[in-house]
C-alpha positions as CSV (number, residue, x, y, z in Angstrom):
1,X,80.1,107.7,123.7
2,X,79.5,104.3,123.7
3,X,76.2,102.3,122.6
4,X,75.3,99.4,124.8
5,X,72.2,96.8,124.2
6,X,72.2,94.6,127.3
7,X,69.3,91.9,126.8
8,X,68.3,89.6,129.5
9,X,65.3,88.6,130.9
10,X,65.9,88.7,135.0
11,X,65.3,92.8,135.3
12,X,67.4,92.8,138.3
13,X,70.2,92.1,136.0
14,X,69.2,94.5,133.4
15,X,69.2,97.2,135.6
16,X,72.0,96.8,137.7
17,X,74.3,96.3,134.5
18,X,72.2,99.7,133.3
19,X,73.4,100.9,136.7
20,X,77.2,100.1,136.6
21,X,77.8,101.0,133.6
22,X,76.0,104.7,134.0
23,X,77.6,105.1,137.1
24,X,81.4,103.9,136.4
25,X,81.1,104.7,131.9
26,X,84.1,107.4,132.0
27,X,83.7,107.9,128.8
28,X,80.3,107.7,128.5
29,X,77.7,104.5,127.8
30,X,74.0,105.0,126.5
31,X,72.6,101.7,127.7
32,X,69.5,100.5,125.9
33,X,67.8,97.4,127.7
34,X,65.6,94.2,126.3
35,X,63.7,91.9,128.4
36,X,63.6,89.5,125.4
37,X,64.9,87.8,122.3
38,X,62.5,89.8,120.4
39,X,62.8,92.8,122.1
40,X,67.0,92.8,122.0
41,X,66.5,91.8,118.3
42,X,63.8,95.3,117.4
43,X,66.5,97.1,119.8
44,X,69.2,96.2,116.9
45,X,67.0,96.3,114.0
46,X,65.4,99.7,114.6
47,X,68.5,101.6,116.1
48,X,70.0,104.1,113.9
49,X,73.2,104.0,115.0
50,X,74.9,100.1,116.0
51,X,76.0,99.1,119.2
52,X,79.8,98.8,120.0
53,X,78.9,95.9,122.4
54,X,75.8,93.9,123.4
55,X,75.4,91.9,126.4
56,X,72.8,88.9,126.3
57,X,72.0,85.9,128.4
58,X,72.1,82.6,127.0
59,X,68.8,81.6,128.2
60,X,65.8,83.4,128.0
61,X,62.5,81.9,126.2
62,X,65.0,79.0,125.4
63,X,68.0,77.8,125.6
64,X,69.2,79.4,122.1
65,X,68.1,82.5,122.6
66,X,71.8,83.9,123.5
67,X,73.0,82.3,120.4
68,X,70.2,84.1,118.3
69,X,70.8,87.3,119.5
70,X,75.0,86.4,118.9
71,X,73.7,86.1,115.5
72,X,71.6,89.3,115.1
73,X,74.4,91.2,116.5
74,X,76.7,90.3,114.2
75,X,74.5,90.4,111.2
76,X,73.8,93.9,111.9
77,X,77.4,95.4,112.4
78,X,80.3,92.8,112.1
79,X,82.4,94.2,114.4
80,X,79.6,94.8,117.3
81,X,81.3,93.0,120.3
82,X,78.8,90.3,122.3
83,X,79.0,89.2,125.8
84,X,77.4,85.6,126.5
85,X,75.7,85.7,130.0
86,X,74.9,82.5,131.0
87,X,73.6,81.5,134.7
88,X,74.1,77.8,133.2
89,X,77.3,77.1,131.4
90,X,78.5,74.6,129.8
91,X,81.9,73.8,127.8
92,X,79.7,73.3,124.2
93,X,78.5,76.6,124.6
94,X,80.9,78.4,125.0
95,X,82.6,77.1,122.1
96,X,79.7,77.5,120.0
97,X,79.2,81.2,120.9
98,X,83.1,81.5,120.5
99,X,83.4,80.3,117.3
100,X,80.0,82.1,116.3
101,X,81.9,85.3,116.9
102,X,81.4,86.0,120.7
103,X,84.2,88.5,122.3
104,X,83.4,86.6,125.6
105,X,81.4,84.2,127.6
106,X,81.0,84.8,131.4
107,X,78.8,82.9,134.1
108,X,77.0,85.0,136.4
109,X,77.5,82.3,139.2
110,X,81.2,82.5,139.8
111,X,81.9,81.8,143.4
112,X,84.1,84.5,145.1
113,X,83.9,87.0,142.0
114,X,81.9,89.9,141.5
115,X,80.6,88.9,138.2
116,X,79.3,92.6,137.6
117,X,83.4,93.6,138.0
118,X,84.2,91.5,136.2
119,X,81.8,92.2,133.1
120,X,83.2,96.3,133.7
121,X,86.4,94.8,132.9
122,X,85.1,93.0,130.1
123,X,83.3,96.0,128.7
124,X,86.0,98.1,128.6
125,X,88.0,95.3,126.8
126,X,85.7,94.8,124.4
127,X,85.2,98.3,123.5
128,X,88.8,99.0,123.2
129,X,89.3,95.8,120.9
130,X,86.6,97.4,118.9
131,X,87.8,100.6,118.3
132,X,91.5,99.4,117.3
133,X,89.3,97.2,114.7
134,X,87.7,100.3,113.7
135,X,90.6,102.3,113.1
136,X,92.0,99.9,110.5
């Protein structure tokens, strides 16, 4: 089974991502949601277990807030896989998250995609990447 921690302040996106990944998780995902920076950040400090990937939007109370829950991610479990949501990107930031460690970085406005697809594809990616790292 899977761990998930998808952290974003627009609920609608919470729980649709909550929803997808319930509905289409073959192998299983137990999806834990955060409405905030310090919410997604007690999500990862108080969870036994880590979370293969986390899902956060750049912008919540601020601007950095993506970036600081990158950073908590990875502090907790190095190999935790994050996914930048971002309704506003920008080429700087997506570097920055990248070479903070980020698997991915993905706009939620793409015109003509289904972003939510898209992050399923992304997802399962990321989870595979993950276990091959784990395996090592």
């Amino acid at each position: 089974m899977s761990r998930i921690l998808v952290i974003d302040d627009e609920e609608d996106v919470r729980l649709a991502l909550q929803r997808r990944l319930e509905r289409e998780g073959h192998e299983g995902h137990e999806v834990s949601l955060a409405g905030t920076t310090a919410e997604g950040e007690a999500a990862l400090a108080d969870s036994e277990e880590v979370f293969d990937v986390v899902i956060t939007d750049m912008s919540m109370e601020d601007g950095e807030s993506g970036v600081r829950m990158l950073k908590a991610a990875i502090q907790r479990d190095v190999f935790t896989e994050v996914i930048i949501l971002t309704a506003y990107g920008n080429v700087r930031n997506a570097v920055t998250c990248m070479q903070l460690g980020a698997y991915d970085y993905v706009e939620k406005n793409i015109p003509d995609v289904d972003v939510y697809e898209l992050l399923m594809l992304k997802i399962s990616r990321a989870l595979e990447q993950r276990r091959l790292i784990l395996k090592q």
